[in-house]
C-alpha positions in Angstrom: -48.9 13.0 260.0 -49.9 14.5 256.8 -48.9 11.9 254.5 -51.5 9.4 256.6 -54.3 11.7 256.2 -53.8 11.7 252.2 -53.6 8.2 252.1 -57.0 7.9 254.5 -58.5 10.5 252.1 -57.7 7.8 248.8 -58.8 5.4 250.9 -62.1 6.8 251.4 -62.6 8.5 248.0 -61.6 4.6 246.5 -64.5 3.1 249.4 -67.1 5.7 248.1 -66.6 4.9 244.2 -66.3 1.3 244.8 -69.7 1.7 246.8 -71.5 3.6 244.4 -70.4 2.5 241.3 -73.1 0.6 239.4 -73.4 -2.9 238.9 -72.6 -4.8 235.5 -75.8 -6.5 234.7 -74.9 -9.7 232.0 -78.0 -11.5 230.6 -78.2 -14.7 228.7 -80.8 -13.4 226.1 -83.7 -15.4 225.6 -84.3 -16.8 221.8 -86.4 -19.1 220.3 -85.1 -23.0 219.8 -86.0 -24.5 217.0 -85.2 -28.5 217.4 -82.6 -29.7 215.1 -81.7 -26.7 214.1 -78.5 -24.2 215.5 -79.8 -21.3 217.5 -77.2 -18.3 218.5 -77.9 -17.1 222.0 -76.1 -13.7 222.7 -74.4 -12.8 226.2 -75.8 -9.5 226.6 -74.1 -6.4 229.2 -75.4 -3.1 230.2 -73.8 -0.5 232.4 -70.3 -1.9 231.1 -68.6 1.4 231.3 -64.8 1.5 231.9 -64.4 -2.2 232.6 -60.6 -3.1 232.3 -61.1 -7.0 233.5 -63.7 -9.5 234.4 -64.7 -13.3 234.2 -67.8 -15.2 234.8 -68.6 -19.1 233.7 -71.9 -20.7 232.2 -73.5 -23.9 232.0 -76.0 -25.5 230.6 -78.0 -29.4 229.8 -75.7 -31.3 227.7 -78.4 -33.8 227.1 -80.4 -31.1 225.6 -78.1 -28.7 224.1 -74.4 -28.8 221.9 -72.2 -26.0 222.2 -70.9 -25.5 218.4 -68.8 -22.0 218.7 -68.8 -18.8 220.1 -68.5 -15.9 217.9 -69.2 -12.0 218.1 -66.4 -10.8 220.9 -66.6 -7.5 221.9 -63.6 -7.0 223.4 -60.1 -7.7 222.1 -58.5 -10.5 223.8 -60.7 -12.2 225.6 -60.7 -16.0 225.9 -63.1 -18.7 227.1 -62.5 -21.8 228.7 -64.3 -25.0 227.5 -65.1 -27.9 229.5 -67.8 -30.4 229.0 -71.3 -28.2 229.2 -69.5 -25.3 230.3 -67.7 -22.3 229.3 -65.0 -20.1 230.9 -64.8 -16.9 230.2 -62.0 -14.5 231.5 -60.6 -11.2 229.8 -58.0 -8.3 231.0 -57.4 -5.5 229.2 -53.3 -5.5 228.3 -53.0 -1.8 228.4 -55.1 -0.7 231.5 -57.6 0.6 229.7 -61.5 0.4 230.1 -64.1 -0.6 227.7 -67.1 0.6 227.2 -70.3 -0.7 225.4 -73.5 0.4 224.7 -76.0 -0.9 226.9 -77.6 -4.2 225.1 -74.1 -4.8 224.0 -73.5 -8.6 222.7 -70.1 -9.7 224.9 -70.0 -12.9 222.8 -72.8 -15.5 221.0 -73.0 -18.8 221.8 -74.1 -21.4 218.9 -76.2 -24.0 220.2 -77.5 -26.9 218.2 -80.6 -28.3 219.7 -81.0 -31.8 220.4 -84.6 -31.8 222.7 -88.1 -32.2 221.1 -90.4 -29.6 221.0 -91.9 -28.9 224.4 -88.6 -29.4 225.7 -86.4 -27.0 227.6 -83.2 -26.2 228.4 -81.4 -23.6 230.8 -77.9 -21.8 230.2 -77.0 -20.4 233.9 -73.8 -18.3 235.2 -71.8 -21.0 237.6 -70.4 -19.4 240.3 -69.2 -23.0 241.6 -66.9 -22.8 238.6 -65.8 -19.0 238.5 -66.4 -16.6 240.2 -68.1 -13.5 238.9 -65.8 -10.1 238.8 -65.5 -7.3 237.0 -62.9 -4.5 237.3 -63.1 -1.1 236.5 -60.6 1.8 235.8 -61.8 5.0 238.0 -59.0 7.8 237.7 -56.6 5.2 236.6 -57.1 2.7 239.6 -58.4 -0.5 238.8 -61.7 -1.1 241.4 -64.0 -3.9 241.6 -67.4 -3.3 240.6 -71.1 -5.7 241.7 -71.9 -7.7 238.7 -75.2 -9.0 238.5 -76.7 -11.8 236.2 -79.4 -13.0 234.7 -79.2 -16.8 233.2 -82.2 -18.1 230.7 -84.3 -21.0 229.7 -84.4 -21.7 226.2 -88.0 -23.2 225.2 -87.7 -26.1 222.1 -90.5 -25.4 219.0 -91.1 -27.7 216.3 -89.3 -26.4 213.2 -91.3 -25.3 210.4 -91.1 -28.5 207.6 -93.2 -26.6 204.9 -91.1 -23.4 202.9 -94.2 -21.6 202.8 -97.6 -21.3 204.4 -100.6 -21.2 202.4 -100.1 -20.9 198.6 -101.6 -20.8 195.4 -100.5 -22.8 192.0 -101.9 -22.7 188.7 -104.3 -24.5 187.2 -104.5 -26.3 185.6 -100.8 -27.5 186.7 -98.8 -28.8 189.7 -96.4 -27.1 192.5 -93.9 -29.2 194.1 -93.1 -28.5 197.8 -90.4 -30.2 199.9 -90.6 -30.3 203.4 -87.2 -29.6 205.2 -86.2 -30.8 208.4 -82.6 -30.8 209.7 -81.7 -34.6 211.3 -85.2 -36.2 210.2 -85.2 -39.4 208.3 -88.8 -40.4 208.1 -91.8 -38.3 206.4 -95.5 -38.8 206.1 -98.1 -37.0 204.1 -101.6 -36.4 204.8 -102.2 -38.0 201.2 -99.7 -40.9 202.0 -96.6 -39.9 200.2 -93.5 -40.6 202.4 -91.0 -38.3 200.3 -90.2 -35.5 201.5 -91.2 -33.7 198.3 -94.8 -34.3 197.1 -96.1 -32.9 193.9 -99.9 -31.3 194.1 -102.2 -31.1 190.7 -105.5 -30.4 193.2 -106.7 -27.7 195.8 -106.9 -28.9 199.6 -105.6 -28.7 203.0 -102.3 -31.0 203.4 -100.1 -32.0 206.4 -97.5 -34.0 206.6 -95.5 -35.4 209.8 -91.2 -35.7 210.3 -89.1 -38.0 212.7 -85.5 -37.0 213.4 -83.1 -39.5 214.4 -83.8 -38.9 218.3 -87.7 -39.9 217.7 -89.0 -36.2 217.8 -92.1 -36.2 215.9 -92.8 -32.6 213.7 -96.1 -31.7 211.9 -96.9 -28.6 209.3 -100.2 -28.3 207.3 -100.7 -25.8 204.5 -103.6 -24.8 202.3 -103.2 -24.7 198.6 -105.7 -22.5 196.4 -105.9 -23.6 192.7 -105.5 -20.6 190.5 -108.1 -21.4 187.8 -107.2 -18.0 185.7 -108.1 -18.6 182.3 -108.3 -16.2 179.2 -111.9 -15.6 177.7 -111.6 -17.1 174.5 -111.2 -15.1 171.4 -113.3 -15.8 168.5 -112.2 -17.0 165.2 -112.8 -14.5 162.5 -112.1 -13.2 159.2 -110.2 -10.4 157.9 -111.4 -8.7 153.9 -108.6 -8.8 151.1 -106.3 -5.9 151.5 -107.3 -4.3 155.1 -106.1 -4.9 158.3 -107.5 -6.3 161.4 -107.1 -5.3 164.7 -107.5 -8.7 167.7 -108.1 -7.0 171.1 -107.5 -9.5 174.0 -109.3 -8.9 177.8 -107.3 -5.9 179.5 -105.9 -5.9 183.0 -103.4 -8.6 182.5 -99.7 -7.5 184.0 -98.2 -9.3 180.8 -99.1 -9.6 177.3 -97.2 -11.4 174.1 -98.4 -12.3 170.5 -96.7 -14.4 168.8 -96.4 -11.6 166.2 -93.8 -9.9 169.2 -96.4 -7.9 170.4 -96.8 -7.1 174.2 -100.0 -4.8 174.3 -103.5 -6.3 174.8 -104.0 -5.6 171.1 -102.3 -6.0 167.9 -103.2 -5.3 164.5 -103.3 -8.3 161.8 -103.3 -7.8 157.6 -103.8 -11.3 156.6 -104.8 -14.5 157.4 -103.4 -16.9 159.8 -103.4 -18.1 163.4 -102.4 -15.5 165.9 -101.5 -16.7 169.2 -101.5 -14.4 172.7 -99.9 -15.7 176.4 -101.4 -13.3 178.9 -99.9 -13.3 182.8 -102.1 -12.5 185.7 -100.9 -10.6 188.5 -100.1 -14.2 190.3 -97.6 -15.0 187.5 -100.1 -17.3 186.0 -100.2 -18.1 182.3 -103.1 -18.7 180.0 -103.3 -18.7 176.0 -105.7 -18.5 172.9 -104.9 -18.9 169.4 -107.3 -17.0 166.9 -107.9 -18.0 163.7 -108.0 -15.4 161.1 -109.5 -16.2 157.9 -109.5 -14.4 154.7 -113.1 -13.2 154.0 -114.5 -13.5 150.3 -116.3 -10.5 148.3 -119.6 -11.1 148.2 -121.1 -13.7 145.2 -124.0 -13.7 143.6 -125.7 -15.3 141.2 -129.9 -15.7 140.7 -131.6 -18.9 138.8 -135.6 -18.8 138.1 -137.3 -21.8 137.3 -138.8 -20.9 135.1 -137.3 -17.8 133.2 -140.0 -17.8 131.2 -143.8 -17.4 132.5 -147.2 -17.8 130.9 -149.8 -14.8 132.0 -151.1 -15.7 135.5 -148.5 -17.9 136.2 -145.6 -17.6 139.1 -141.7 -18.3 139.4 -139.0 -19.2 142.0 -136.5 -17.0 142.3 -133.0 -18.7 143.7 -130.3 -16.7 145.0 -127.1 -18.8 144.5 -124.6 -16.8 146.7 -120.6 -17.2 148.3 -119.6 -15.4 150.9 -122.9 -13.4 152.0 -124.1 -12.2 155.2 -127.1 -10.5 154.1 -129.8 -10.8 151.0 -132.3 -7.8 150.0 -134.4 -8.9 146.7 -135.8 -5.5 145.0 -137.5 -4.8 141.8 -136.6 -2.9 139.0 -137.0 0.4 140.3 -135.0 -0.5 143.3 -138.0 -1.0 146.1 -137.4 -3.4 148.8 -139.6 -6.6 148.3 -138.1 -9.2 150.2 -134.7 -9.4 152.7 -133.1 -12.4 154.0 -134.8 -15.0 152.3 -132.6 -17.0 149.5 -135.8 -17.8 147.7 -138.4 -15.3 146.1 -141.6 -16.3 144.2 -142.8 -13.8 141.8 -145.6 -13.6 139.5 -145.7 -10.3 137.5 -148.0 -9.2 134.7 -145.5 -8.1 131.9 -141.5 -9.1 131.5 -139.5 -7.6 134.0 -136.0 -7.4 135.9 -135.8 -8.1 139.6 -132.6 -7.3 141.3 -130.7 -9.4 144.6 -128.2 -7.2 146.5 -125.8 -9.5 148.6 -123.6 -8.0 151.1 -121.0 -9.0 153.8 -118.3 -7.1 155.6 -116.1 -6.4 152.8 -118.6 -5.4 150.2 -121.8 -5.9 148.3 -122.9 -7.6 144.9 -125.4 -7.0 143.0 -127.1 -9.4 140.2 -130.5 -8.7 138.0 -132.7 -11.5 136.2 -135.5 -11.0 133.7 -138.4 -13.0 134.2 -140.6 -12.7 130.7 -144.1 -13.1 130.6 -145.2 -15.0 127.0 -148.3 -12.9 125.6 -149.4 -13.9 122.0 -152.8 -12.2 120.3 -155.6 -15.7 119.5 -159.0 -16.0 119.5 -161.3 -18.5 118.7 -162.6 -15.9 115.4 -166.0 -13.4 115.9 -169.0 -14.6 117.4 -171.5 -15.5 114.3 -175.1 -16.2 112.6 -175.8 -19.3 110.4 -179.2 -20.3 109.1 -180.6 -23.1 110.8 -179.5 -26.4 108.6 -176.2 -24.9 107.3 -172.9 -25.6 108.4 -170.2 -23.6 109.2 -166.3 -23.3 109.2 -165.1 -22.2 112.7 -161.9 -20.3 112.5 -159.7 -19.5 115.4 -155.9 -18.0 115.1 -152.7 -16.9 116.6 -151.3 -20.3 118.0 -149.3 -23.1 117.0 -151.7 -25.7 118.7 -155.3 -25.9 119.3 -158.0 -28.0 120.8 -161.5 -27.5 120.7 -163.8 -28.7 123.9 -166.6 -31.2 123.4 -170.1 -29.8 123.4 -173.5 -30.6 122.5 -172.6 -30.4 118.5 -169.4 -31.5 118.6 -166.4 -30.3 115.6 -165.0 -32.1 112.8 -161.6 -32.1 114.1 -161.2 -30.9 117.6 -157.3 -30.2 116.6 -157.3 -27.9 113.8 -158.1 -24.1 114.0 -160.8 -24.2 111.6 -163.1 -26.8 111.9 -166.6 -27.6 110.2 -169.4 -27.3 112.6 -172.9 -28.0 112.2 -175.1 -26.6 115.5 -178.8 -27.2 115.2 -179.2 -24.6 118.1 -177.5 -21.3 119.1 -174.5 -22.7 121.0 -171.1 -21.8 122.4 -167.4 -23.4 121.1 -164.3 -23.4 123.5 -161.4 -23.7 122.2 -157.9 -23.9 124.0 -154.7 -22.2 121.7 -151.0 -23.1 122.5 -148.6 -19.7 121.6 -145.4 -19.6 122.1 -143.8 -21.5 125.5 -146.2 -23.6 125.5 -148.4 -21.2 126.8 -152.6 -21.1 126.2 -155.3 -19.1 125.9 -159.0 -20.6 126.0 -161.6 -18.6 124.0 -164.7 -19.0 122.9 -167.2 -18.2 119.9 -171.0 -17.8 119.2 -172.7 -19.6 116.5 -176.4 -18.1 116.6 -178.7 -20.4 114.4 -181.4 -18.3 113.1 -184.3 -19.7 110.9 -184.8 -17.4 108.6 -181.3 -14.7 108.3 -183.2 -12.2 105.6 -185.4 -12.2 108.4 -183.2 -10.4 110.9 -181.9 -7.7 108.0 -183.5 -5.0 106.9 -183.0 -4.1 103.4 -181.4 -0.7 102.2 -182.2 1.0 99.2 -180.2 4.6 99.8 -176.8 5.5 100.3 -175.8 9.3 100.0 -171.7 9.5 100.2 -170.9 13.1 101.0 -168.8 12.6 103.9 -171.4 14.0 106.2 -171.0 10.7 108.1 -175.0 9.9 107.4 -175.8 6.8 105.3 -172.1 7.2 103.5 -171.8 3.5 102.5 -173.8 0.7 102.2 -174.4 -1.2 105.8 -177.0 -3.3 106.9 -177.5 -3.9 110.8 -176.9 -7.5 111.9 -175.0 -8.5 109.3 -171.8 -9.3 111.0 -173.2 -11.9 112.9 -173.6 -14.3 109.6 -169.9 -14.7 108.5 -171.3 -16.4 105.3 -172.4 -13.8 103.1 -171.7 -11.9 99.8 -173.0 -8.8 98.1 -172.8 -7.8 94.2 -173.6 -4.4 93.3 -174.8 -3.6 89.4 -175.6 -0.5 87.6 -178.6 -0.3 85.5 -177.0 -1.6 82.4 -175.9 -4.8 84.1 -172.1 -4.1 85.0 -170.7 -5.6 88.2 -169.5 -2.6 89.6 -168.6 -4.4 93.4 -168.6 -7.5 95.2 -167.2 -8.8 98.1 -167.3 -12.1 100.0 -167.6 -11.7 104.5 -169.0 -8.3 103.7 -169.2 -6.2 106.5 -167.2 -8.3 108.5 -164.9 -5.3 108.7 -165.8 -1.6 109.2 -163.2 -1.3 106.5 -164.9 -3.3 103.4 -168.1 -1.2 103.4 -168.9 -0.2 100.1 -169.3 3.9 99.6 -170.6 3.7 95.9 -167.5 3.3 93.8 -165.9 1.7 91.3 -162.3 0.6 90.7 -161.6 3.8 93.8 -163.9 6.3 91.8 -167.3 7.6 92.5 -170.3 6.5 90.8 -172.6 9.0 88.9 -175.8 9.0 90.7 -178.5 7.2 89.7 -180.1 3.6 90.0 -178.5 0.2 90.8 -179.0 -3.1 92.2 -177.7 -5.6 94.7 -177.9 -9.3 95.9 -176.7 -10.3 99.0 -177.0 -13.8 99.5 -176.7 -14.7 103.3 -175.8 -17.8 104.1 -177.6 -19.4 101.2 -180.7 -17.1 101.2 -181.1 -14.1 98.5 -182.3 -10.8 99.2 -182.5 -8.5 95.9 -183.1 -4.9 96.1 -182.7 -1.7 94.5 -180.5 0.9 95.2 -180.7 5.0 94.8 -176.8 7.2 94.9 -177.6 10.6 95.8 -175.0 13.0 96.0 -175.8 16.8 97.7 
């Protein structure tokens, strides 16, 4: 009697496990199908906990869908049987022992490859016709069956993706070549009519392009592509001055810099001439170049021309500035005052000779050059204005050139191209005469010739000198006598003896007679004179009186 109530009791405790144990839930996991392509579609378990056997069967659209493997077991020793669009699977554990997974646990993965065009579908489904669905479990070391549940799935076909990548870029100016990929198709079609699969772009735009595979399934993909138009601001060409160094700075914020000197910073320091090239990269991986072109830069040259070097008074030169290598021109005098800056050309017109002085300058340095410009100045005249007696003639006498030319007038000369010729005015007139100095240069003078009709008339006669260098009646002068450049004086004593005479008197301060004789003073006394003037005598007597 005892030994029937234990077994009742097992017997009840095996009903109440087997009637709350927990069902195995297995789940064909859905994934996306990409047509053409192999997808892996896992056989996922949870609450499998202690399972020591089980089997279960699937099947699915073999219009649709290829089996290709099954991979990923989970548990030791299972096995799967493989008909025609449907797979057997059936494991027991050799030792008694359960296995457990964690929940979301892959029992196995089925490879599909995908026949259907996109749209399509195709369902993978536990059948229960085939196999029946068990599962054991080990509770206290007796196998018990346990409810399985299942959930089968529907795998939905999508177009696979032709293009590599979606929108891009490319540099410009340049190409990118994209292929478009597509397992099984034979056929391709661009939106810019290219049937290749690859297609090379040179321009920015939207482009598509369409796929058939073998089963007529028709795939499309578009992409935009940006043209990168990064370009490096140009650098100017320059110039570097002998012996220094020059530093080329290229725009900063590139991700990659190289000179073809091996530098890789945005600037790099130059000491002679030559083409210096730099490759900057952007931060797209695009590459853009500029070559400068460093010359060597000349000291400043200068050199000044006048035309002409020489100058008459009044008149006015050019002053040239003949110059290499020069950025900027400052003209000064001699004393180093700004007169002029910038111009190449000066014109100057000074009074006397003089230097001026041309400053050139450029980066590297300055040179400066001085000129002379003389100014020609010569001492002529056409002679002292005079006094003729009306009827005479006269001698005109100008001086100081090597050329002369004498101006028509009412009483015209003898020769108008000698210094002194013979006039003979019948009036007070003027003569102009023009004198060529040195350079060619002139002066134009003139002298008056008064005609008077009686000379004596105009002089009054003097009959007193008194010579005692009190400055009062010292020497012998008569007023108005300079004007007649025709004269001459004799002085006598009272026993006849020539004791002066002089032709031109008083044409000079300098010839006046003071009452002496051979540079010694005359006893005082009584003498006589004549001075004829221009033909005409006067005769008078004359006193010395010394105090």
């Amino acid at each position: 009697m005892a030994s029937k109530m234990i077994l009742l009791c097992s017997m009840l405790i095996a009903r109440a496990l087997t009637v709350g144990a927990q069902p195995v839930i297995v789940e064909v996991a859905s994934v996306p199908a990409v047509t053409g392509e192999v997808v892996g579609v896992p056989i996922l378990a949870r609450n499998f906990t202690d399972i020591a056997s089980f089997q279960f069967s699937l099947s699915w659209d073999t219009s649709k869908t290829v089996l290709v493997g099954i991979t990923d077991w989970q548990v030791a020793g299972a096995v799967a049987g493989l008909d025609a669009g449907r797979a057997s699977f059936s494991w027991f554990s050799a030792d008694g022992q359960g296995v457990t997974l964690a929940d979301g646990a892959s029992l196995a993965r089925l490879s599909f490859l995908v026949k259907a065009c996109p749209g399509d579908s195709a369902r993978i489904v536990f059948d229960t016709a085939q196999v029946s669905i068990e599962f054991t479990q080990v509770n206290g070391g007796q196998l018990q069956a346990v409810p399985a549940e299942v959930i089968p799935s529907r795998l939905a076909f999508r177009s696979p993706a032709l293009l590599p990548v979606q929108d891009t870029f490319f540099c410009a100016p340049g190409a990118i070549s994209i292929e478009a990929g597509c397992a099984g198709c034979i056929r391709f079609l661009w939106s810019d009519g290219n049937l290749s699969p690859a297609n090379t772009f040179e321009s920015a735009g939207h482009y598509a392009v369409t796929a058939e595979n073998a089963d007529g399934c028709i795939f499309s993909d578009s992409l935009f592509l940006e043209a990168d138009t990064f370009g490096l601001p140009a650098l100017p060409d320059t110039a570097v001055c002998p012996e220094t160094s020059l530093t080329i700075t290229a725009q900063a914020g590139f991700t990659h810099y190289i000179w073809s000197t091996g530098d890789t910073l945005p600037a790099v320091q130059v000491s002679g001439p030559g083409e210096y090239a730099v490759t900057v990269v952007n931060d797209r991986g695009c590459t853009a170049a500029d070559t400068v072109k460093v010359e060597e830069a000349g000291l400043p040259l200068a050199h000044v021309i006048a035309d002409p070097s020489g100058l008459c008074p009044g008149d006015s030169a050019r002053l040239y500035a003949d110059v290499t290598d020069v950025d900027t021109l400052m003209w000064l005098d001699a004393a180093g005052s700004l007169l002029l800056q910038g111009a190449e050309m000066m014109v100057v017109a000074p009074d006397s000779s003089t230097f001026f002085l041309l400053a050139a300058r450029n980066a590297c340095g300055a040179d400066t050059v001085q000129i002379e410009v003389s100014v020609i100045h010569f001492e002529a005249g056409a002679g002292a204005d005079t006094c003729i007696a009306k009827g005479s003639s006269l001698q005109l006498n100008a001086g100081g050139g090597t050329a002369y030319h004498w101006f028509g007038s009412e009483y015209p000369v003898e020769d108008p191209d000698i210094p002194n010729p013979a006039v003979q005015p019948e009036d007070s007139t003027f003569f102009i005469v023009e004198i060529t100095g040195p350079g060619g240069c002139t002066i134009t003078d003139t002298v008056h010739v008064a005609v008077a009709d009686g000379p004596l008339a105009t002089i009054k006669p003097i009959n007193l000198i008194t010579p005692n260098g009190d400055g009062k009646n010292d020497a012998l002068y008569f007023p108005g006598l300079g004007k007649f450049a025709r004269n001459r004086l004799s002085v006598w004593n009272r026993w006849g003896v020539l004791v002066f005479h002089a032709e031109g008197y008083q044409l000079s301060d300098g010839e006046l007679w003071e009452g002496t004789h051979n540079g010694k003073p005359l006893p005082e006394g009584d003498y006589y004179y004549a001075l004829d003037v221009d033909g005409q005598v006067l005769r008078q007597h004359l006193m010395i009186i010394r105090e």
